[in-house]
N, C-alpha and C positions, 0 to 999 in steps of 0.2 A: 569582628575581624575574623569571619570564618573562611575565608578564600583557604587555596592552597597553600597557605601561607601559616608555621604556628611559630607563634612567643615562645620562644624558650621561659625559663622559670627563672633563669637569671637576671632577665628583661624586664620582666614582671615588677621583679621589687625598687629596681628604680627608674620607675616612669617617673616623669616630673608632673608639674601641678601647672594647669596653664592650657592659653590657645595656642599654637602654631599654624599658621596660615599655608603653609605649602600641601602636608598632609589634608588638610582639613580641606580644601580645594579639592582636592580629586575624591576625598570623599564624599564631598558636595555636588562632583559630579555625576557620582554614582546616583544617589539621590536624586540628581535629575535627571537619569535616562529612565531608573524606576518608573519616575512620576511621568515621565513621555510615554512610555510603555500604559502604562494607565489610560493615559488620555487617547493615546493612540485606538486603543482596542475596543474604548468605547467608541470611535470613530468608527469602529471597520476598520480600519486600515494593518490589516493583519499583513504587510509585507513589510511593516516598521515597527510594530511593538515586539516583534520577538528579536530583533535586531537591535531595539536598545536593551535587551536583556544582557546580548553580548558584551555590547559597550559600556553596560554597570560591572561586566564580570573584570573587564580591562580593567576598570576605573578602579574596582576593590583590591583585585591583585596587584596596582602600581601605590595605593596608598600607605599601606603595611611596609612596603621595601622601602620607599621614601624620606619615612616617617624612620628606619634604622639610620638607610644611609645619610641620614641629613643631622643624626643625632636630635630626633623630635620627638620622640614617644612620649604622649601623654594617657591620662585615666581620661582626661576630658574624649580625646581623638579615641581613645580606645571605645569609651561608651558612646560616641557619636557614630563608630564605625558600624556597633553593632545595631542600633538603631536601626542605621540607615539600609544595613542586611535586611533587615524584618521587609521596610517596604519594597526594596527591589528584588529579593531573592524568596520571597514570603508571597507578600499580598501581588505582589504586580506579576506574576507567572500564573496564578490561581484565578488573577480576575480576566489574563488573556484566553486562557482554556474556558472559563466560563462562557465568557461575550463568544468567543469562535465555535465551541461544541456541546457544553452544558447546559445553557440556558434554555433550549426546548424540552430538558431531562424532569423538568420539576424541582423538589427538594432533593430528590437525587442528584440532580446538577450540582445545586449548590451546597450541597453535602458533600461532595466530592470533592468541589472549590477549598470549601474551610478545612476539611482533614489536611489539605497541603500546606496551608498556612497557618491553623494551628501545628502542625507538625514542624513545620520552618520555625517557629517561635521558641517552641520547646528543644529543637536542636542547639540554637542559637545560646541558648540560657544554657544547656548542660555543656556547651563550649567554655562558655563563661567560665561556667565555675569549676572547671576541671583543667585551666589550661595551664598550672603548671604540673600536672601530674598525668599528660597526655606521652604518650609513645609518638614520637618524629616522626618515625617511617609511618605509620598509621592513621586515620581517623576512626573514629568507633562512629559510626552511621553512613550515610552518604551525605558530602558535606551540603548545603542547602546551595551554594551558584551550582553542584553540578548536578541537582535536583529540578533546578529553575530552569538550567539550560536542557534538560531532558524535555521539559513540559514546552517550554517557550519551543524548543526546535524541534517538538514533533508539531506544531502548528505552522511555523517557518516551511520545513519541508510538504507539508499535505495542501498548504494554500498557496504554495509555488507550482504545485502539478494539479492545481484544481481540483480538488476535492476536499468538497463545502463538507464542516464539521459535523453541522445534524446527521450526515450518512455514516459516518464512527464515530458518534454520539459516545458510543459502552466500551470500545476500543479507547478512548482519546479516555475516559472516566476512570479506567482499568489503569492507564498508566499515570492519571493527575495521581489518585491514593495510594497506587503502591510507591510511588518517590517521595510520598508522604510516609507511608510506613517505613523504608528506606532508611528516611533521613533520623528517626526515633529509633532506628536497633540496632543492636550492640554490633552489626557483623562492620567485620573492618578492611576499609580500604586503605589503599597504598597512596600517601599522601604525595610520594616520590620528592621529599626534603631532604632522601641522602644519593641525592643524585649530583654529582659535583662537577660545576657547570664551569668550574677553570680547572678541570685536569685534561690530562689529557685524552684524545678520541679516537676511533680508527677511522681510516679515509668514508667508507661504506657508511660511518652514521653522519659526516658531514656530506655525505652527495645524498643522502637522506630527507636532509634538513631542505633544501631546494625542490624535491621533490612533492614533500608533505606541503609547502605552500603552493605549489599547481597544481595539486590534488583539490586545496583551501577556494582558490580562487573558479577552478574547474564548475563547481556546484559550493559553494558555502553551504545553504542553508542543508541538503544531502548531508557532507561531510562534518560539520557539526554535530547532527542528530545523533550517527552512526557513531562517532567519536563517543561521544557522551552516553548513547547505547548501551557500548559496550564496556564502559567504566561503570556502569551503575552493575551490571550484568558481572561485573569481574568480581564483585564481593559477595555474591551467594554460590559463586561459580568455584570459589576460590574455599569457601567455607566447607564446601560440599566433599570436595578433596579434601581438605583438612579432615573429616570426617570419614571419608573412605579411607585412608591412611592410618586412621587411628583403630578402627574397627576392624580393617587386615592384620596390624600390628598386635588385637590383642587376640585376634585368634589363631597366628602365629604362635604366640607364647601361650595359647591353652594349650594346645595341641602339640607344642614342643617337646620331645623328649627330655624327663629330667634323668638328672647323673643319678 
């Protein structure tokens, strides 16, 4: 259950014991656009396996909310959820980029392949075991849907404007492992959980909101890519300042005259 979405620690301690059929449904349907994605890409049909990436990323982020609002949290749905992570957000992004750009690369291909989903595995497990002692506003890596949706929509975008994989073979390889490494370091993104979505808004971010969906429908698989871009891009971008800030600050104070 690593979408944009975290368990508080309150949550945690009383999941109940048990199946609930509503949750476990749309988790199930995550699970099956994964495995469409899968089938898809060994088909060729690269203008449908990165678009069930999306619709697993729907499917995860509606199951968690679901599963509150319906008063259903279970351990069963929680370890089913993360399961079902490994193969859509894991394995089914690493074997689209393989089949579309890797696979003429040799063991480099599929070296590339597995750092992403070993990487996705081990994000997935230190979610696990850290989710009541996580920071809200935060995630500590890049979480793995918006790792999968980097990988899966750089394929989306570059086979909607015709250009065959093998030609950014080390381009497309360049970015399967670094979302791989990403998703395994400590830098941290903005999970945007205190963001409160019934207060209130100014007019400009509600004629916003209509806008970002004609932008959406203008080009999807574009504005997807570019989305998710620059999300993955905003936590070493972000760090880096954090860093220049700290380093002006203490030479500031070296340099400061004392009393």
């Amino acid at each position: 259950m690593e979408s944009f979405d975290e368990i508080p620690a309150t949550e945690v301690k009383h999941r109940r014991r048990g199946i609930y059929i509503l949750p476990s449904l749309f988790t199930t349907a995550n699970l099956f656009a994964g495995f469409y994605a899968i089938v898809q890409a060994m088909n060729g049909a690269f203008e449908y396996a990165p678009l069930a990436i999306f619709i697993a990323m729907i499917m995860d982020a509606l199951d968690g909310r679901i599963a509150r609002l319906t008063h259903t949290e279970s351990d069963f749905g929680a370890q089913y959820d993360s399961l079902v992570d490994m193969v859509s957000f894991g394995l089914a992004p690493s074997l689209i980029m393989y089949e579309w750009a890797l696979s003429g690369m040799g063991k480099l291909g599929w070296l590339a392949a597995f750092i992403f989903t070993a990487s996705a595995g081990l994000r997935l497990a230190r979610f696990n075991t850290q989710i009541t002692v996580v920071d809200k506003r935060h995630f500590r890596g890049l979480p793995s849907p918006a790792a999968a949706a980097l990988v899966a929509g750089l394929v989306w975008v570059m086979y909607s404007y015709g250009v065959p994989g093998k030609e950014i073979s080390i381009a497309a390889m360049i970015v399967t492992v670094a979302a791989g490494v990403l998703m395994v370091s400590n830098i941290r993104y903005r999970s945007f959980k205190d963001v409160d979505l019934r207060g209130r808004v100014s007019f400009m971010t509600i004629l916003a909101l209509p806008l970002t969906f004609v932008l959406l429908f203008q080009d999807p698989p574009q504005v997807l890519f570019l989305t998710f871009l620059a999300y993955a891009l905003s936590g070493p971008v972000a760090l880096l300042f954090r860093r220049s800030n700290q380093e002006e600050k203490k030479h500031s104070e070296k340099h400061s005259p004392h009393p």
